[in-house]
C-alpha positions in Angstrom: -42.0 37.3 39.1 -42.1 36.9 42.8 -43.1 34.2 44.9 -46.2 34.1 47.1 -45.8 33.3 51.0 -47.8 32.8 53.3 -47.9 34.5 56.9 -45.9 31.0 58.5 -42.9 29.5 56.2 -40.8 26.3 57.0 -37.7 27.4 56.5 -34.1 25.7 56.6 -30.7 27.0 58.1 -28.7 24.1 56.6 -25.6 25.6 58.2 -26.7 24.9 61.3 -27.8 21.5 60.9 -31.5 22.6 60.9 -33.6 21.0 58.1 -36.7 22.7 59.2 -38.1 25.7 61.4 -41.7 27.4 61.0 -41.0 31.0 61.0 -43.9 33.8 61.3 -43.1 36.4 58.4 -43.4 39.8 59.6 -43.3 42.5 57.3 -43.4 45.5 60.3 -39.8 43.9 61.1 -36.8 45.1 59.0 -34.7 42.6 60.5 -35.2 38.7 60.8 -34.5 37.4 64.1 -33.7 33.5 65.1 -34.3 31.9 68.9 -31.1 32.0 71.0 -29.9 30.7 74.3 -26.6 30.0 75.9 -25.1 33.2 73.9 -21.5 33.2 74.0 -19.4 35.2 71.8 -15.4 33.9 71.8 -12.4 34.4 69.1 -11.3 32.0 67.3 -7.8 33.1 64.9 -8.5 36.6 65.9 -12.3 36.9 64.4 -15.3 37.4 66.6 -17.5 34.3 66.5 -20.6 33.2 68.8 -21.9 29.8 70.0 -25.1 29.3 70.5 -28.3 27.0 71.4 -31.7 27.1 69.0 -34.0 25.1 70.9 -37.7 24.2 69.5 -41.0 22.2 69.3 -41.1 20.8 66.3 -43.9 17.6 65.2 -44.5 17.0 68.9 -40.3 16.9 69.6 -38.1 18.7 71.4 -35.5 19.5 69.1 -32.1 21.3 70.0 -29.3 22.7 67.8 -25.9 23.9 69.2 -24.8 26.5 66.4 -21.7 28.3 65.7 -20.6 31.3 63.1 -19.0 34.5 62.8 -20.5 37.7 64.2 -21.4 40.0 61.6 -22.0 43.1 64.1 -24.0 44.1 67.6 -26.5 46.4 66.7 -29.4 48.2 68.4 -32.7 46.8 67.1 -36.4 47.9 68.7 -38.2 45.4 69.7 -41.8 44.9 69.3 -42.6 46.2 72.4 -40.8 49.7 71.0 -37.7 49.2 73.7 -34.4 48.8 72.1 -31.7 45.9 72.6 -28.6 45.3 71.7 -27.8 42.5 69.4 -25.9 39.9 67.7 -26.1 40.0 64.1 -25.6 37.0 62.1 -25.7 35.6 58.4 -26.6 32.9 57.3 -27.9 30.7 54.2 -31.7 30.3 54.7 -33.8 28.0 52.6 -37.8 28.6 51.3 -39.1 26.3 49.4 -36.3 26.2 46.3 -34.7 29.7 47.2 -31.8 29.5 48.9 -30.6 33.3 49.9 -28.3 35.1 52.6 -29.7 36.6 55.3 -28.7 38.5 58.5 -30.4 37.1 61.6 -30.7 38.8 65.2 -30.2 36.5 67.9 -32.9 37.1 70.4 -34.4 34.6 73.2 -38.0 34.3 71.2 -38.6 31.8 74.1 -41.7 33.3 74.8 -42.9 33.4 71.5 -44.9 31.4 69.6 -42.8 31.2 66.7 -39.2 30.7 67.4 -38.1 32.3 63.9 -39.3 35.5 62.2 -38.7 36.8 58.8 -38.7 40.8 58.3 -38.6 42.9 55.8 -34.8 42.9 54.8 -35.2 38.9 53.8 -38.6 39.3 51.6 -38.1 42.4 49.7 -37.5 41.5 45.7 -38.2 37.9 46.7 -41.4 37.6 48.3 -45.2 38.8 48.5 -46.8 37.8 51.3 -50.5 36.7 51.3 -51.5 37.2 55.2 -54.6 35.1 54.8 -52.9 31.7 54.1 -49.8 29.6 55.7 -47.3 27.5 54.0 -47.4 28.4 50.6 -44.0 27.0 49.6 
């Protein structure tokens, strides 16, 4: 049986140090993508890793997360504006509710964006319906 979520979820990327991050689910997105700044990829023992900053509102606070982790890949993703980008790909443990799964993550600057998180397709499917009327379900 799968779980019911809303069109927001407060999510957690534990790995990172973040206990809690709205993120808009987006079922038109195959890929999940995570707020970024301050990109920079580096090696470390001969593997490709990147450092970055997540940066958010959260409960009327600026919070700020310095993050770091292998890369998985680059890969060209379109945007929602149908123009493509090249990007880091990620993965990473994310937390819903009780589910804790692995995901892969773009790493975008979503500074502009309302929500600095999103959630597509790859993430939900044999996990997740989504009810688009109603917001934090889990």
């Amino acid at each position: 049986m799968l779980k019911i979520i809303g069109s927001v979820e407060c999510c957690a990327l534990k790995e990172f140090g973040i206990p809690a991050i709205d993120a808009r689910i987006d079922t038109g997105a195959q890929t999940s993508s995570l707020h970024a700044t301050k990109i920079e990829v580096f090696r470390k023992k001969k593997v490709k890793w990147v450092r970055f900053e997540v940066a958010f509102d959260q409960d009327e606070k600026q919070l700020s997360f310095i993050c770091e982790t292998p890369v998985l890949t680059r890969r060209t993703v379109k945007t929602s504006n149908e123009n493509s980008e090249k990007r880091l790909i990620i993965k990473t443990p994310l937390t819903i509710g009780e589910t804790t799964f692995e995901i892969e993550l773009t790493l975008a600057n979503r500074e502009n964006m309302e929500y600095k998180m999103l959630l597509g397709r790859e993430a939900l499917n044999g996990r997740f319906l989504v009810n688009p009327a109603e917001s934090y379900l889990v």
